[in-house]
C-alpha positions in Angstrom: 7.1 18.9 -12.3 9.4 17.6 -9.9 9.1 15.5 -6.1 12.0 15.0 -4.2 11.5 12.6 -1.3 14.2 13.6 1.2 15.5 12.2 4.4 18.5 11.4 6.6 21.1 9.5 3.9 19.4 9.0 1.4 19.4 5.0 1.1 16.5 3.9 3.1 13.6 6.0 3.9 13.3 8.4 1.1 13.8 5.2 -1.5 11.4 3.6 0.6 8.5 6.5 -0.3 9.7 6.8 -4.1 9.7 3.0 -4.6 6.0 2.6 -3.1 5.2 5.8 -4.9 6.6 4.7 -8.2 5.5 1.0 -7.8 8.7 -0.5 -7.2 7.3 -1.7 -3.8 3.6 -2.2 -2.8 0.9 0.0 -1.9 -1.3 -2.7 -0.4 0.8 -4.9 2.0 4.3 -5.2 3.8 7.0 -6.5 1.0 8.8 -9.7 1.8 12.6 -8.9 2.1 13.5 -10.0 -1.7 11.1 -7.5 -2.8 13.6 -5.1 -1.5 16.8 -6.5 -3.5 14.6 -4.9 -6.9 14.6 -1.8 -5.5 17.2 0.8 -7.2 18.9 2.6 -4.7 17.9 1.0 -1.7 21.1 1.0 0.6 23.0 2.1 -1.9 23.6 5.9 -2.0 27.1 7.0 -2.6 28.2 9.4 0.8 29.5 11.5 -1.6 26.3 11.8 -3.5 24.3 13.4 -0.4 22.2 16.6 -0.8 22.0 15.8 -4.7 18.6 15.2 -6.0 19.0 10.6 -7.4 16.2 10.3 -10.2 14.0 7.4 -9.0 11.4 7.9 -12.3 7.9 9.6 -13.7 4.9 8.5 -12.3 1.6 8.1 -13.8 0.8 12.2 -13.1 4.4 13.0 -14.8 6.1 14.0 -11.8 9.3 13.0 -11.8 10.6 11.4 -8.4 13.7 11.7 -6.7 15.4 11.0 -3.3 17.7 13.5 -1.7 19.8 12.8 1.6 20.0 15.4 3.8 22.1 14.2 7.0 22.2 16.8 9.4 21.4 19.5 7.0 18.1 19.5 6.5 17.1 23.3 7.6 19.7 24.2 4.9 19.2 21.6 2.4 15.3 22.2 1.6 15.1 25.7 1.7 18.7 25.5 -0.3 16.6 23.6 -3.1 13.7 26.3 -3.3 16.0 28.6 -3.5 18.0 27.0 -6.4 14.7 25.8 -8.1 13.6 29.1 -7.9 16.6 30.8 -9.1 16.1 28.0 -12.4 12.9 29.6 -12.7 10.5 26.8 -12.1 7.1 28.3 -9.9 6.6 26.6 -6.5 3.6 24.8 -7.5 5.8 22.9 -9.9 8.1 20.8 -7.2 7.5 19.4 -3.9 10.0 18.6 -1.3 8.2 15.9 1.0 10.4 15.0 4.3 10.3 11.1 4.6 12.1 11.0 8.0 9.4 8.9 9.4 9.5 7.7 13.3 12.0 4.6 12.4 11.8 1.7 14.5 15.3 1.8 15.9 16.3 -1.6 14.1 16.5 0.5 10.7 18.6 3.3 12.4 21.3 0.0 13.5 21.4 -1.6 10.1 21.9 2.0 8.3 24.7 2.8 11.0 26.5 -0.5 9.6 26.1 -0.6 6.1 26.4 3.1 5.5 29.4 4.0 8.3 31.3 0.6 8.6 30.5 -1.2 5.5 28.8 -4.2 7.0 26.4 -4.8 4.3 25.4 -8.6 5.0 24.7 -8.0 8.7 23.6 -4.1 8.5 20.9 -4.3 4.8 19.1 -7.0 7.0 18.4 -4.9 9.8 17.3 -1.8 7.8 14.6 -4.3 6.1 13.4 -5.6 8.8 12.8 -2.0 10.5 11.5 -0.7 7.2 9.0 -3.6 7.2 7.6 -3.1 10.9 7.5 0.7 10.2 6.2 0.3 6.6 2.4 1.7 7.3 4.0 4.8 7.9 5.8 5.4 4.4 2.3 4.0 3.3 0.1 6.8 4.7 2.4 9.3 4.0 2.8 8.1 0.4 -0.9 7.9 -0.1 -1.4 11.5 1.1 1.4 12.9 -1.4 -0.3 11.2 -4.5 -3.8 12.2 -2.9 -2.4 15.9 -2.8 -1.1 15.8 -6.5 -4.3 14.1 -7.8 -6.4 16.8 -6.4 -3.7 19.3 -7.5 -4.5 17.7 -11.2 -8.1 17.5 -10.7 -8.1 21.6 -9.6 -5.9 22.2 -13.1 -7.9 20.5 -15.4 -11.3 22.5 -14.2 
């Protein structure tokens, strides 16, 4: 079983769900900055890594979690991966493409723009924490309904 959190590059947003999904960051509060230097991936993805699927881990259902940039692609990207998923013969019910392009406060989209375009990674990684952290509620609701939907999904297969 596979979930693939997706959004624009593939460094901040979609990391941001799989690390609160997988632990990496808090369910329960706002992380302090540092918390964000553990985080694999986070302003990191490789340009030349977009639209490929970055294992993040398993989590405690035994899905395994990745993060997929999509940059302007997204109506071909997704239904590209259920297509190819498809084609590998694994059933719908077995993966789950979650979009993670949350409203951003506009902070985050600066900070990205200079780390990922120009290279700026002292001024730009600050930024995108600091809008990640006033927008963090949002990654947290729409975490907790993706692990409320697979914990239902598991409660409906074991009856």
């Amino acid at each position: 079983m596979k979930l693939f959190y997706c959004c624009y590059g593939g460094a901040h947003t979609s990391v941001t769900c799989a690390s609160i999904h997988l632990g990496y960051l808090p369910d329960d509060r706002v992380p302090s900055p540092s918390e964000f230097a553990k985080v694999p991936f986070y302003d990191k993805m490789d340009n030349h890594k977009l639209g490929t699927p970055v294992f993040m881990g398993r989590d405690a259902l035994g899905w395994d979690i990745y993060i997929i940039g999509m940059k302007n692609v997204k109506t071909i990207v997704i239904p590209a991966m259920r297509s190819y998923l498809n084609a590998c013969g694994m059933d719908q019910s077995d993966f789950k493409l979650i979009n993670a392009l949350v409203e951003l406060h506009p902070v985050t989209s600066i900070g990205g723009l200079a780390t990922r375009k120009f290279g700026l990674i002292s001024l730009g990684r600050p930024l995108t924490i600091w809008g990640i952290r006033k927008t963090y509620t949002k990654f947290l609701a729409l975490v907790k309904e993706v692990k409320e939907n697979l914990q239902i999904r598991e409660n409906s297969l074991k009856d």
